[in-house]
C-alpha positions as CSV (number, residue, x, y, z in Angstrom):
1,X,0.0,0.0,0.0
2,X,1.5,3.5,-1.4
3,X,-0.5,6.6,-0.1
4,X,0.5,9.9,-2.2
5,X,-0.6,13.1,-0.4
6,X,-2.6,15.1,-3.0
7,X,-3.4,18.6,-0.6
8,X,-2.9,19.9,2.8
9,X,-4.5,22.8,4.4
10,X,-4.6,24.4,7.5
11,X,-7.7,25.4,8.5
12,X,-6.7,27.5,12.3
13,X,-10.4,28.1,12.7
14,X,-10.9,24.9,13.6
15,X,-7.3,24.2,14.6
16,X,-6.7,21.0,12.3
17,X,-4.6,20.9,9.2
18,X,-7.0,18.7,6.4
19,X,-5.5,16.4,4.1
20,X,-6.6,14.8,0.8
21,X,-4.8,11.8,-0.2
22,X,-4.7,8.6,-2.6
23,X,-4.2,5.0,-1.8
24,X,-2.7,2.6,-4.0
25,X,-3.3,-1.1,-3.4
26,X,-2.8,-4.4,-4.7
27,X,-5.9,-6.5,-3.9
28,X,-8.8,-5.2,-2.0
29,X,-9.4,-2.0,-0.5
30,X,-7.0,-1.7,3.2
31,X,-9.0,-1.3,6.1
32,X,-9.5,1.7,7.8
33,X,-7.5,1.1,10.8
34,X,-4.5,0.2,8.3
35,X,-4.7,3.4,6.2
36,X,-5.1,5.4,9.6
37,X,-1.9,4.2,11.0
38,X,0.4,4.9,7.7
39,X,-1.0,8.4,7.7
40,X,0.1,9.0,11.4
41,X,3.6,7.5,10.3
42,X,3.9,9.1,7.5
43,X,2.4,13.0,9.2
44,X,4.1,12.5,12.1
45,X,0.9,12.9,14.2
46,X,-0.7,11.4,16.9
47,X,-3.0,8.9,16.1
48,X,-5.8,10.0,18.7
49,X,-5.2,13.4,16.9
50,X,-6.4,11.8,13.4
51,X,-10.2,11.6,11.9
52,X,-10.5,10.0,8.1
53,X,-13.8,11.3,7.3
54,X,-13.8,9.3,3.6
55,X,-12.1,6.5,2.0
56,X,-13.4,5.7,-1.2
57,X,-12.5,3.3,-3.9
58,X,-14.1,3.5,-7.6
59,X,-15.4,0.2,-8.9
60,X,-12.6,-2.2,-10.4
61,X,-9.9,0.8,-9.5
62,X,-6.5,-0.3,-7.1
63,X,-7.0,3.1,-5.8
64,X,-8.9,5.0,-3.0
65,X,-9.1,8.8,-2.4
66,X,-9.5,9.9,1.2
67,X,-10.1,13.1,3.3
68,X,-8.5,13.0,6.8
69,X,-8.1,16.0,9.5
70,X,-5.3,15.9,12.4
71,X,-6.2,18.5,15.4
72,X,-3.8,20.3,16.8
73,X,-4.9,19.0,20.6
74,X,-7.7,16.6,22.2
75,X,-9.3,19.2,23.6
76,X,-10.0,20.9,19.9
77,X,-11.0,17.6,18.7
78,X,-13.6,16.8,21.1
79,X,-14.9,20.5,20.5
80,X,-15.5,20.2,16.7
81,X,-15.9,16.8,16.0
82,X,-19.2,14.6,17.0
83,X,-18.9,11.0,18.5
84,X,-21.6,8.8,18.0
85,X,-22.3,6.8,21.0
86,X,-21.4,8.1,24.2
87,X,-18.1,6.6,25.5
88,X,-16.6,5.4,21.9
89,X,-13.4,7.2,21.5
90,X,-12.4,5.4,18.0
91,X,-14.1,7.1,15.4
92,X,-11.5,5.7,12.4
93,X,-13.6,2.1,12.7
């Protein structure tokens, strides 16, 4: 799995710097989790810090394009961004 980062933006409003990437990948589509943990290595960021919002793969295509954001703190993160359930702290699932 190669992942090419297409765009980064910070956005200090919201105190997160958004980033639109590509996936390329033999096989089927890497899970979430997997994509996730090469952005962090390859951002440098904490991985509590980091939301993908979209992974998508076009039909019969070894590629996916994603959207990911990476807060500058916790405290930001919990401010902007909604969790679904009460109590569930991994929202990259």
């Amino acid at each position: 799995m190669n992942i090419e980062i297409l765009e980064k933006r910070k956005n200090r409003l919201l105190g997160r710097e958004e980033i639109r990437f590509r996936v390329d990948h033999d096989g089927a589509t890497p899970k979430r989790e997997e994509v996730v943990k090469k952005l962090v290595s390859i951002m440098g960021a904490e991985e509590k810090l980091l939301i993908m919002d979209s992974l998508k793969t076009g039909h019969g295509k070894r590629e996916a394009m994603g959207y990911a954001k990476i807060y500058d703190d916790e405290e930001t993160l919990k401010d902007v961004e909604r969790i679904k359930e009460e109590g569930k702290d991994d929202v990259n699932k």
